[in-house]
C-alpha positions as CSV (number, residue, x, y, z in Angstrom):
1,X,94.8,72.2,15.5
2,X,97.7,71.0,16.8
3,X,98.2,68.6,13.8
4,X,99.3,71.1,11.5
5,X,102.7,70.2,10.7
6,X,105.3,73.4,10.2
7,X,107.4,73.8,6.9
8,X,111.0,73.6,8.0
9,X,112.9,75.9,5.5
10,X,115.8,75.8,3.9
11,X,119.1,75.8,5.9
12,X,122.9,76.1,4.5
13,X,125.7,75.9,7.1
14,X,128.9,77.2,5.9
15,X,132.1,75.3,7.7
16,X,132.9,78.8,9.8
17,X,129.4,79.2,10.6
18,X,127.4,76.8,13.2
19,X,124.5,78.4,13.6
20,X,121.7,77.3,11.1
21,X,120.5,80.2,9.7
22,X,118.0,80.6,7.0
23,X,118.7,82.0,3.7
24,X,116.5,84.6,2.1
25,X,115.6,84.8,-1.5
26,X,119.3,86.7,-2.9
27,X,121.5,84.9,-1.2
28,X,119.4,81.1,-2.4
29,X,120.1,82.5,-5.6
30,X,123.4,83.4,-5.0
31,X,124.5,80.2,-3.3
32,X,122.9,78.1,-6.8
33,X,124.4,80.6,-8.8
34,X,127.8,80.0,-7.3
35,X,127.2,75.5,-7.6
36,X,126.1,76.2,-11.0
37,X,129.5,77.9,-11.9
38,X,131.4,75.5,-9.9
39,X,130.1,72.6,-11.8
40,X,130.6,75.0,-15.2
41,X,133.9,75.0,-14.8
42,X,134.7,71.3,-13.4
43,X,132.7,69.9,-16.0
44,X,134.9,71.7,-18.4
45,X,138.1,70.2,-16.8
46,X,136.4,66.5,-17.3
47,X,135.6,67.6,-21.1
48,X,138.9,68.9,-21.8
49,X,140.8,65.9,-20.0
50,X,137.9,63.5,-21.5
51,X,139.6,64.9,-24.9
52,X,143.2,64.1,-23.8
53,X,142.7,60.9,-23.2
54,X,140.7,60.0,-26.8
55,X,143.5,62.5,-28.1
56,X,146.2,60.1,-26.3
57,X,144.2,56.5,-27.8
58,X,144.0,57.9,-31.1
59,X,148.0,59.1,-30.5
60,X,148.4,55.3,-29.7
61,X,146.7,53.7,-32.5
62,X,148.3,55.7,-35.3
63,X,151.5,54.6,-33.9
64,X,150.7,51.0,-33.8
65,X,149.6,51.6,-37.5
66,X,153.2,52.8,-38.1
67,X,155.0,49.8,-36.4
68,X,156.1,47.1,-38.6
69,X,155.5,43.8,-36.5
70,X,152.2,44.8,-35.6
71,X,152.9,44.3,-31.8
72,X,150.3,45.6,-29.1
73,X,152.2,48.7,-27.4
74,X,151.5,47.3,-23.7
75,X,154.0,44.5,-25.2
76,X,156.8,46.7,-23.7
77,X,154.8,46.5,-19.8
78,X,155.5,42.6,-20.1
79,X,158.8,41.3,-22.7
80,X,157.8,38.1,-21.3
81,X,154.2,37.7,-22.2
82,X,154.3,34.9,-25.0
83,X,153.5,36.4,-28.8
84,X,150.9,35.0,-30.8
85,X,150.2,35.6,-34.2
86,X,149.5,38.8,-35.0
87,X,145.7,39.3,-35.5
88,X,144.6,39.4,-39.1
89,X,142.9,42.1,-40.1
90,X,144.8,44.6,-37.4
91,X,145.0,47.4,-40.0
92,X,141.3,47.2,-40.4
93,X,140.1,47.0,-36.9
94,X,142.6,50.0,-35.9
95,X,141.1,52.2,-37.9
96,X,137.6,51.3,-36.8
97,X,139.0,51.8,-33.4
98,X,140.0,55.4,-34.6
99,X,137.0,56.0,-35.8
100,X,135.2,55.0,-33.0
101,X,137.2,56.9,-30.6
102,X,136.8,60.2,-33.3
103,X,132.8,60.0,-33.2
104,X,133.4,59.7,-29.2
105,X,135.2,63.1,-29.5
106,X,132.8,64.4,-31.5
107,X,130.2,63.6,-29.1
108,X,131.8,65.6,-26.3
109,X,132.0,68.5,-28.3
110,X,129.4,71.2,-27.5
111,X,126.1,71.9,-29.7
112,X,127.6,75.0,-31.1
113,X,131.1,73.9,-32.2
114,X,131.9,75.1,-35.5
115,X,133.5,71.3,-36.0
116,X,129.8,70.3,-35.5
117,X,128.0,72.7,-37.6
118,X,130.6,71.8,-40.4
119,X,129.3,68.3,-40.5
120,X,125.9,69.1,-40.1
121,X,126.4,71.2,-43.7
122,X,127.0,70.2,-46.8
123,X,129.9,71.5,-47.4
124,X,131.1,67.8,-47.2
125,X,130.7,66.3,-50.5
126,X,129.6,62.9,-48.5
127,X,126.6,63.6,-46.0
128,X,128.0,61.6,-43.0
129,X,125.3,61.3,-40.2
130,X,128.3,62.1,-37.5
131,X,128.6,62.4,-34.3
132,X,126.6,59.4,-34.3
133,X,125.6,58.2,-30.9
134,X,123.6,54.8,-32.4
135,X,123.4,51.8,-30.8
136,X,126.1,49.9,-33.3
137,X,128.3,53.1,-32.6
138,X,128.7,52.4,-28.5
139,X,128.4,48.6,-29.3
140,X,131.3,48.6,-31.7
141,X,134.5,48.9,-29.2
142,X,133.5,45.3,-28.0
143,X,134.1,43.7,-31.6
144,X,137.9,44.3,-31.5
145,X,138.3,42.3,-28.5
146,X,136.4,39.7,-29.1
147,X,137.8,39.1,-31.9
148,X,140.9,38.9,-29.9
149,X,139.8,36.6,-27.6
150,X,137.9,34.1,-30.0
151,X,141.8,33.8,-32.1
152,X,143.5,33.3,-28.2
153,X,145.8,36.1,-28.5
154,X,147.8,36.7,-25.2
155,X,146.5,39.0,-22.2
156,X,148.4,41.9,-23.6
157,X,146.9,41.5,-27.3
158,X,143.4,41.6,-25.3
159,X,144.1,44.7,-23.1
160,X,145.3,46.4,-26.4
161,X,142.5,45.9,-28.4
162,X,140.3,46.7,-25.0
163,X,141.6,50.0,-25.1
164,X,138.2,52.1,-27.1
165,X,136.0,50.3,-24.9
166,X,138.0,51.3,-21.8
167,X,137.7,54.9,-23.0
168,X,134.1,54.5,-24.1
169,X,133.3,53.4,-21.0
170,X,135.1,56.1,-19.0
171,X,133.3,59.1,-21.2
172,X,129.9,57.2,-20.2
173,X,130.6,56.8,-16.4
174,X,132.0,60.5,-16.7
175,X,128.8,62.5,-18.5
176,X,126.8,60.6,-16.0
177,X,128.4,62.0,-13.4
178,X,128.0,65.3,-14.9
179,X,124.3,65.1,-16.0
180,X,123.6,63.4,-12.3
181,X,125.7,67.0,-11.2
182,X,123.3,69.0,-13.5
183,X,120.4,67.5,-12.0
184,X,121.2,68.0,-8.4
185,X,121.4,71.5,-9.1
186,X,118.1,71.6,-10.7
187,X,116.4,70.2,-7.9
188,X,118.2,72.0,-5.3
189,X,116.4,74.9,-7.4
190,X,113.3,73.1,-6.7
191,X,113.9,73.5,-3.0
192,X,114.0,77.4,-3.0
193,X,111.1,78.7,-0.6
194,X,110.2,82.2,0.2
195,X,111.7,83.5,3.5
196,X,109.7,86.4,4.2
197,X,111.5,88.2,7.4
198,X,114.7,86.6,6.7
């Protein structure tokens, strides 16, 4: 019988304390309780900055709209970069830039934000199906550029028009780090085991 193998339980070392002692039921829960409300709040920072910087894109396109030689804003990082054409049809792909990068703050927005419910209703006169996560929707911030790159535009002209799919790509990697965060936690909830004697 002395293949029976053992169940080794659960055991949390805080940095002050070296011995390994086992948790019992309360303080498991306690322990979780406490990760889940640490990774409440510092997925709330991520939102809130995640926000900021679509805030700050959107900030950067309306003033390129507002310029009058339609001249990428990172011009000013390098006078000497050489300056094409400007790219036809700038006014047109800056506002499907701001839309994309509205629907992508619309997206971070939680379930129960009354911005949400308003555009679920129909108290718009045009049923819009928004925030829309399709497939054209994440795929759109790479037109922009291409379209860049296919007239030759300079490096800075590229970066510029790069910009949504930079900050597409950012909220992606982001919310997976927060849903990989959220699932961590679940399966460290998994692990709970019944000390009896603890």
């Amino acid at each position: 019988m002395s293949a029976i193998r053992q169940r080794v339980p659960f055991r949390f070392t805080d940095e002050g304390d070296q011995d390994n002692r086992i948790l019992d039921e309360q303080e498991q829960e306690e322990l979780i309780d406490r990760l889940r409300q640490a990774s409440s709040s510092s997925n709330a920072i991520y939102l809130w900055s995640l926000q900021a910087v679509i805030g700050l894109s959107i900030l950067l396109h309306g003033l390129y709209l507002l310029r009058s030689p339609r001249q990428s804003p990172f011009a000013v990082f390098s006078p000497d970069a050489p300056t094409g054409a400007p790219v036809p049809f700038a006014t047109l792909l800056t506002f499907l830039q701001i839309a994309i990068l509205c629907n992508l703050s619309l997206n971070l927005l939680p379930q129960n934000h009354p911005l949400r419910h308003t555009l679920r209703t129909d108290a718009l006169p045009l049923q819009l199906p928004l925030p829309s996560s399709h497939v054209a929707a994440l795929l759109a911030p790479v037109f922009a550029p291409a379209y860049a790159i296919l007239l030759g535009q300079s490096w800075v002209d590229m970066v510029w028009w790069s910009t949504t799919g930079i900050v597409v790509a950012l909220v992606a990697i982001i919310l997976r780090w927060m849903k990989e965060e959220e699932n961590e936690i679940a399966e460290l909830e998994n692990l709970r085991y019944t000390a009896r004697g603890a």
